[in-house]
C-alpha positions in Angstrom: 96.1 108.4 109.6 99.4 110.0 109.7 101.6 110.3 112.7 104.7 112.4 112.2 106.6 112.1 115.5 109.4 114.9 114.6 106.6 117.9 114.6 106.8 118.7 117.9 109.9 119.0 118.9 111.8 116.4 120.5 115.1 113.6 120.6 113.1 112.4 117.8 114.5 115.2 115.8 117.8 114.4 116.7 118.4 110.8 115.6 116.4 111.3 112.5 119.3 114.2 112.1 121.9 111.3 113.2 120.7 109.1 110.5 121.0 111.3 108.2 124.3 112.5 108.2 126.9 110.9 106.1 129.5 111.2 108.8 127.9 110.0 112.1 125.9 107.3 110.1 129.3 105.8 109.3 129.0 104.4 112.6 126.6 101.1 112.0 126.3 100.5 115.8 125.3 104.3 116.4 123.2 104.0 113.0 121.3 100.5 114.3 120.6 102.3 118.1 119.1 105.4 116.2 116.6 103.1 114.5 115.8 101.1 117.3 115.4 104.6 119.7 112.9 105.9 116.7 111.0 102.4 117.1 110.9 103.0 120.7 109.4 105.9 120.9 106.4 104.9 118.4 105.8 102.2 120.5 105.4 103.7 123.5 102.6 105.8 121.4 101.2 103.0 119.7 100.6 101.6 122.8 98.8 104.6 124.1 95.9 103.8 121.8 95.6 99.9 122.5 92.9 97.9 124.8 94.2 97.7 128.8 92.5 95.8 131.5 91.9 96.3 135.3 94.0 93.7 137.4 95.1 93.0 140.5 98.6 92.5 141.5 100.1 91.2 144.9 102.8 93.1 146.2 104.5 91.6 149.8 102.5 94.2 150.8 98.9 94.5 149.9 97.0 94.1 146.6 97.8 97.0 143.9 95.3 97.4 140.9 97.1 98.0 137.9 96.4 98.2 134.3 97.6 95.3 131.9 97.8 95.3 127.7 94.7 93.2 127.0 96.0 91.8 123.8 99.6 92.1 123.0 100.4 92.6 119.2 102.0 90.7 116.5 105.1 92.6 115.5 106.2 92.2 112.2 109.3 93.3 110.3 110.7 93.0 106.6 114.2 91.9 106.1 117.1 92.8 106.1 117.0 96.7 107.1 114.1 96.3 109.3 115.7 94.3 111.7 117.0 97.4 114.0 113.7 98.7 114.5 111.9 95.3 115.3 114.2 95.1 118.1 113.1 98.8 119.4 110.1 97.6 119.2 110.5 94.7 120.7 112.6 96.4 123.5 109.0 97.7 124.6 106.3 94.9 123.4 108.6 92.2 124.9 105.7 89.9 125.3 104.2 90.5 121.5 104.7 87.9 118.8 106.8 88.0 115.7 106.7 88.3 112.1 109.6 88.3 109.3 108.6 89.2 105.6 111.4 88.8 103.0 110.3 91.6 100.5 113.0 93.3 97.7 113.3 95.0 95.1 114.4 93.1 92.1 116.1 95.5 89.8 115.9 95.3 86.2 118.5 96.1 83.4 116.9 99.1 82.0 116.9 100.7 86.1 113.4 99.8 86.8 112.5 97.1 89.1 109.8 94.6 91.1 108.8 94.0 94.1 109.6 90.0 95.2 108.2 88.4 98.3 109.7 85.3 98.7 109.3 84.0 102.7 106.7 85.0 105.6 106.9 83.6 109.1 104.4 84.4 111.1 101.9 83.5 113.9 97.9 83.5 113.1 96.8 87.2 112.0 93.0 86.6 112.1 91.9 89.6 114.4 95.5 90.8 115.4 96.9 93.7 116.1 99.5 94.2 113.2 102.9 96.6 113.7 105.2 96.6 110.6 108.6 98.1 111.0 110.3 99.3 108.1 113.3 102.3 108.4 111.7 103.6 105.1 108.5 104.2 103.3 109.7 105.5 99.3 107.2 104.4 97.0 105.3 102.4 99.2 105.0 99.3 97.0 106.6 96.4 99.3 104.9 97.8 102.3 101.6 97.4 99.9 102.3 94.1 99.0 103.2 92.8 102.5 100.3 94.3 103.9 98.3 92.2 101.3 100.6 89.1 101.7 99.5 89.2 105.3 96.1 89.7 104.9 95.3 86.2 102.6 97.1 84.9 106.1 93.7 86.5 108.2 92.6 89.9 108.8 94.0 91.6 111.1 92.3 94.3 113.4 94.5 96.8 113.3 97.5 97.7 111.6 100.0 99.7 112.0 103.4 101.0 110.3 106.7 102.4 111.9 109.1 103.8 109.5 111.8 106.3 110.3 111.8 108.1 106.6 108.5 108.1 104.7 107.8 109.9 101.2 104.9 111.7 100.9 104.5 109.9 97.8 105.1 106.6 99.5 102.2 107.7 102.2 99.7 108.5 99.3 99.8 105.1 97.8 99.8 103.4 100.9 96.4 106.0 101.6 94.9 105.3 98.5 95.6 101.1 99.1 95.3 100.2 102.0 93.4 103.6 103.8 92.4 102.2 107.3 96.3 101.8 108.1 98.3 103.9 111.0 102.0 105.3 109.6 104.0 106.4 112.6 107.1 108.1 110.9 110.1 109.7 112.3 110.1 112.5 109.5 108.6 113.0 106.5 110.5 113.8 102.7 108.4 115.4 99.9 111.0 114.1 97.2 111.0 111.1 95.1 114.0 110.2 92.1 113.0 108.2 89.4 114.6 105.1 90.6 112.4 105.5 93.8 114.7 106.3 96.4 113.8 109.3 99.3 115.7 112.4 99.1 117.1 114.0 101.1 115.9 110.8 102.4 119.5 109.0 104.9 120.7 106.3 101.4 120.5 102.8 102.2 119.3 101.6 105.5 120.3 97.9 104.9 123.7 99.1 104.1 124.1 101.3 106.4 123.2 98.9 109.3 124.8 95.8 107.8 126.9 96.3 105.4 126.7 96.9 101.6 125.7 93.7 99.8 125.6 91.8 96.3 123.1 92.8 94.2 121.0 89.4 93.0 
């Protein structure tokens, strides 16, 4: 299942525009808020499709019966460039627990590269609720291999993914791997280079949000 949340028209549209432009996305705090915004919003209709419960709530008036998440979800997040969009996320799931993948791709001399997971902390997965945010989905192979990390951790109930640019090509993979996950995306890209990277796609996320960094 595939959620694109720019096709009905919306402010969606607009910070996926932001992001994209190599002028306003010169601004990292403006860039960072964008992200978060986009995680916002997919939250708010993630949570549209979780369990809620009937309770009652004392107000210094009278008794008010309310609904209440029944489970709140484990919201993960791969570093470095994901961190933006875990805090949208977060912004709205402020009760959920927390997950931080450290997943990279390790470039080769001849312009190929791997994907290295080095570090997961999270809480226990068995039976969870899963939301991984990533800013984007190109070829899909880091998300795969996360998911998978997580999974020798338990098996989660549900998954989901939040990702401001995804690749069509990057979705398909992800389809054919892992096929009972959710993608929430801010927009979609048909095009893929070589090297992997989205075009028109918005360049480097972790860059753009933190600064350019040393290659390793």
């Amino acid at each position: 299942m595939v959620i694109n949340l720019s096709e009905q028209h919306s402010l969606v549209s607009n910070w996926v525009g932001e992001l994209r432009s190599s002028e306003i996305q010169t601004d990292r705090m403006r860039f960072r808020r964008n992200l978060e915004r986009i995680a916002e919003v997919a939250a708010y209709e993630i949570s549209q499709q979780l369990e809620w419960e009937e309770v009652e709530i004392q107000t210094p008036l009278g008794i008010a019966n309310c609904k209440r998440l029944k489970e709140q979800p484990v919201l993960a997040t791969i570093l470095r460039a994901g961190l933006p969009m875990h805090t949208g996320m977060l912004n709205y799931f402020d009760r959920a627990d927390n997950a931080f993948i450290s997943a990279y791709r390790k470039h080769k001399h001849d312009g190929s590269f791997e994907i290295n997971l080095e570090y997961m902390s999270c809480p226990p997965l068995e039976g969870r609720i899963v939301i991984i945010s990533d800013p984007m989905l190109a070829t899909g192979s880091s998300l795969v291999k996360t998911i998978q990390f997580m999974k020798n951790e338990g098996a989660p109930a549900q998954i989901h993914v939040v990702t401001a640019i995804a690749c069509t090509v990057g979705i398909e993979f992800v389809q054919r791997e892992e096929p009972e996950v959710k993608i929430w995306c801010g927009e979609i890209d048909d095009e893929l280079t070589a090297k992997g990277y989205i075009v028109p796609g918005m360049g480097d996320a972790g860059d753009l949000a933190f600064g350019t960094k040393m290659q390793m």
